[in-house]
Structures are given as structure tokens and as C-alpha cells.
C-alpha positions in Angstrom: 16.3 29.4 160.6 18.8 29.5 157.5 15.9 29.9 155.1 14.2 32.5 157.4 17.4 34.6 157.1 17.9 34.7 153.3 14.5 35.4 152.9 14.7 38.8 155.2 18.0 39.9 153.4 16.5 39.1 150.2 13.5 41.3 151.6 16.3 43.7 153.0 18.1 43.9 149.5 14.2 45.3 147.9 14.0 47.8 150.4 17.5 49.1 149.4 16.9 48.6 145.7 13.2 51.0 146.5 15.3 53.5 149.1 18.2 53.8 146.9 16.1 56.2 144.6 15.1 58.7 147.4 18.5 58.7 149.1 18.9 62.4 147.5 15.8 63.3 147.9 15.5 63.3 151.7 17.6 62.5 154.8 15.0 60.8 156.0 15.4 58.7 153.2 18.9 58.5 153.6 18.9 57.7 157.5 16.1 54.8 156.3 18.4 53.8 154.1 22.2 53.3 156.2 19.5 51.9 159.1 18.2 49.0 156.8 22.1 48.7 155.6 23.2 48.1 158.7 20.5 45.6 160.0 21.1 43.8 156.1 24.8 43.5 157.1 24.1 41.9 160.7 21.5 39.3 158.9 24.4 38.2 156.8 27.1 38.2 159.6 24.2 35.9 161.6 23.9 33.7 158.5 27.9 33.3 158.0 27.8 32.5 161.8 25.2 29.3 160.8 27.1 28.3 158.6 30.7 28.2 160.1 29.0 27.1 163.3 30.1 23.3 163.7 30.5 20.8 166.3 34.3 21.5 166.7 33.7 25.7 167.1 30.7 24.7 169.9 33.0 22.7 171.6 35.9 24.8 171.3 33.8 28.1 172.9 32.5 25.8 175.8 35.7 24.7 176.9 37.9 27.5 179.0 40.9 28.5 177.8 44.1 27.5 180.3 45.5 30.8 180.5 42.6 32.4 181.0 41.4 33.4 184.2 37.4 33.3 184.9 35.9 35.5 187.4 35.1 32.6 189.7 38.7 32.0 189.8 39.1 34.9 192.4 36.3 33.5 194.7 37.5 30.2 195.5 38.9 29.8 198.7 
């Protein structure tokens, strides 16, 4: 998974490098471009997400918080 993600934003960061030439040239172009950006910048966050992902964090989402209240809550009875 981690090596199938640095190898799309490497592929991401060629498409900029190409795109980056027409950006004046036409906004179609331009729109191209910001779209592959954007999905360049969600590929890293997902890849910074891997790697802070450890046991303690998994755990840690799993459990509820206390002074949270969860839906359910206002079922029981």
C-alpha cells in the first residue's frame, strides 16, 4: 500500500511537472492542473495517515470517549 502511494504521487508530481507548461495556455489546462493538485495532496495526507497510523492511535479511535455521548445512548431504555 505505502509503495503503491509514492509511486502515484511520483506519477502525480510528472503530470504537474507536463501541465505546468500549459497552465497559461488554456483553462482547461489549468482546471487539469488544480484537479491533479488536489488529488496529489490527498495521496500525501493518506500516506502521512500510514505512517502515523500505530497501535496506540487504532486503539485510541476504537475506544469511546467518556464525555461523549453516542447515538445509541438515547435509545436505551
Amino acid at each position: 500500500m505505502k509503495k503503491q502511494l509514492i509511486a502515484s504521487i511520483h506519477e502525480k508530481e510528472l503530470q504537474l511537472a507536463k501541465l505546468k507548461q500549459h497552465i497559461d495556455k488554456s483553462e482547461v489546462c489549468s482546471d487539469l492542473y488544480n484537479k491533479v493538485l488536489l488529488e496529489k495532496a490527498i495521496l500525501k495526507k493518506q500516506l502521512d495517515d500510514l505512517k502515523n497510523n500505530s497501535i496506540v492511535t487504532r486503539i485510541k479511535h476504537l475506544m469511546p470517549h467518556r464525555g461523549e455521548k453516542l447515538i445509541c445512548d438515547y435509545f436505551k431504555g
